[in-house]
N, C-alpha and C positions, 0 to 999 in steps of 0.2 A: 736443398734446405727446406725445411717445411718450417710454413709459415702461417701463425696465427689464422690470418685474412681465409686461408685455403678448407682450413677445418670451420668455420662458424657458423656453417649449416648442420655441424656435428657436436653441440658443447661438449655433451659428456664424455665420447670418444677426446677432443680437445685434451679436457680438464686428466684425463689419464695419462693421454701422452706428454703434454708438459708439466706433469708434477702435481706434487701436492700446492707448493708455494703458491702454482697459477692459477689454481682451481677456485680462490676468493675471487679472484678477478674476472672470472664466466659468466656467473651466477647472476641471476635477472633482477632485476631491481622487484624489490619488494610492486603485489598489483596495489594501487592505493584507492583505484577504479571501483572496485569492491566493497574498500571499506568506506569510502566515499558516497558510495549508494546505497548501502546501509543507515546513513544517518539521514534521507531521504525524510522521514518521518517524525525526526527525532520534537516536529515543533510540536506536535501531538500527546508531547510527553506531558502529563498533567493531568487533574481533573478540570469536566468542562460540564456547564449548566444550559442545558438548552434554553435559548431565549425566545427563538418563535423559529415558525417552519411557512415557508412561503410556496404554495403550491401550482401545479403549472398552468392553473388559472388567472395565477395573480391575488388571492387569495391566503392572508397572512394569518394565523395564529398563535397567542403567544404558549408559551412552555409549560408543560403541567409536572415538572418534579422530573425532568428526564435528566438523568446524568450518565457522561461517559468519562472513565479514566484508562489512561496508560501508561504500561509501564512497561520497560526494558526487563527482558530477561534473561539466561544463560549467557552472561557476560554482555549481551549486547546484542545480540545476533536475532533476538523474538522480542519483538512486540507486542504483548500483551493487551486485548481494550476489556474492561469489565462496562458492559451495558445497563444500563437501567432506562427505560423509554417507552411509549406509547405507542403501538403498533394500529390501533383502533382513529377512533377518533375521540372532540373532547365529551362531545356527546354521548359517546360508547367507547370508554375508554378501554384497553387492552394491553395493560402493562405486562413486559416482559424484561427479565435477567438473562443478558446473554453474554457471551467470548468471541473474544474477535483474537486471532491467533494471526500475524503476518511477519515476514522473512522476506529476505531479500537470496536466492538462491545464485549463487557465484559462478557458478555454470552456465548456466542457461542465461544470468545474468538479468531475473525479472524478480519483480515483487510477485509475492501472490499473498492470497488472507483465506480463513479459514473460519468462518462465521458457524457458532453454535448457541442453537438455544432450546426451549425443551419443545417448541413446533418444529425444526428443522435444522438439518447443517446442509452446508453449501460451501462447495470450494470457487473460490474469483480469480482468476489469472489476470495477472498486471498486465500493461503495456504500455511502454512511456512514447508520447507523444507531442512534441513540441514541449519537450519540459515538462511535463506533468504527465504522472501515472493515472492511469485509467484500468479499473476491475469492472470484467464482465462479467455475466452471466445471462442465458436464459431462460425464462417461465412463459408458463401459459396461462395468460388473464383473460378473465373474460372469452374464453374462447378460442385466443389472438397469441398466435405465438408473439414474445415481446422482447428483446434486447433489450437488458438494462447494465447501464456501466454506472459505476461509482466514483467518487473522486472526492479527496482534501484540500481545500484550497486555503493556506494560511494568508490572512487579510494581515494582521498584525499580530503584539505580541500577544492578547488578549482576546482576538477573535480568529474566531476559525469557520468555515464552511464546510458541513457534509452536503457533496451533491452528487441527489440520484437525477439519472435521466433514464426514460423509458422510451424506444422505438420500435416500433409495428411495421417496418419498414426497413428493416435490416441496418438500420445504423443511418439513411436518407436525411429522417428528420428525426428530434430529440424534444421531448418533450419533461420540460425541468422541475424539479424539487428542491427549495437551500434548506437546509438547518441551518440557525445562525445560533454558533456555540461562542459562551463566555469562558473564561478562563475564572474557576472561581478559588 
């Protein structure tokens, strides 16, 4: 007698031999794993007002008109961030419009982002890490080849953190940057 148990290392062979009737009953439960890390980002949704940017000196600034907004796209699946921000300083300022393009890839099963603007594009491979995603990439500053990863950190409903850190040292030691964004 062939029995269920003997086939379930074979569904679809399964689901042929025992009929159509049995074939609902094979079928894998929806992943929700997927769409569950999809929404990963979702507290990002909104427009935000930079309030100051605290650099890794210690060394605080407040916000010159920088704004970030996001928005969901194709159904839900892309994240959209339209940039407006200070790439200079307040003294030589360097304002730039840029797109922040990020997905969560089901596969592979990682975030990645897609940052463009009219100086440059760059792609950031995620990597989740105790709970929280992390995008790297690396430049060369100064001379010094530099690892730098990026991160979201939602404080509450109203505030948020972009933080870069930058290592000369393959990842050793970090040396920190917050935006502290308002929800406006």
């Amino acid at each position: 007698m062939l029995r269920l148990r003997d086939l379930a290392p074979f569904p679809l062979i399964a689901a042929l031999l025992l009929g159509p009737g049995t074939a609902h009953g094979l079928q894998a439960s929806p992943d929700t794993s997927a769409a569950s890390a999809r929404k990963a980002f979702d507290f990002l949704i909104g427009t935000w007002t930079v309030e100051s940017m605290t650099d890794s000196g210690g060394k605080t600034t407040h916000g010159q008109g920088e704004i970030y907004r996001f928005e969901k796209q194709l159904g839900g699946v892309l994240l959209v961030g339209h940039w407006h921000f200070n790439r200079g300083t307040a003294a030589q300022p360097d304002f730039v419009d840029a797109r922040y393009y990020s997905a969560f890839d089901n596969t592979r099963r990682m975030w990645t982002f897609y940052y463009v603007s009219p100086q440059s594009a760059q792609y950031w491979p995620g990597q989740l890490d105790r709970g929280r995603w992390y995008f790297f990439n690396e430049f060369t500053i100064e001379g010094r080849v530099t690892l730098q990863r990026q991160s979201w950190e939602r404080v509450d409903a109203r505030t948020v953190h972009r933080v870069i850190e930058n290592s000369t040292d393959r990842g050793g030691t970090w040396k920190r940057w917050v935006w502290v964004l308002r929800r406006s």
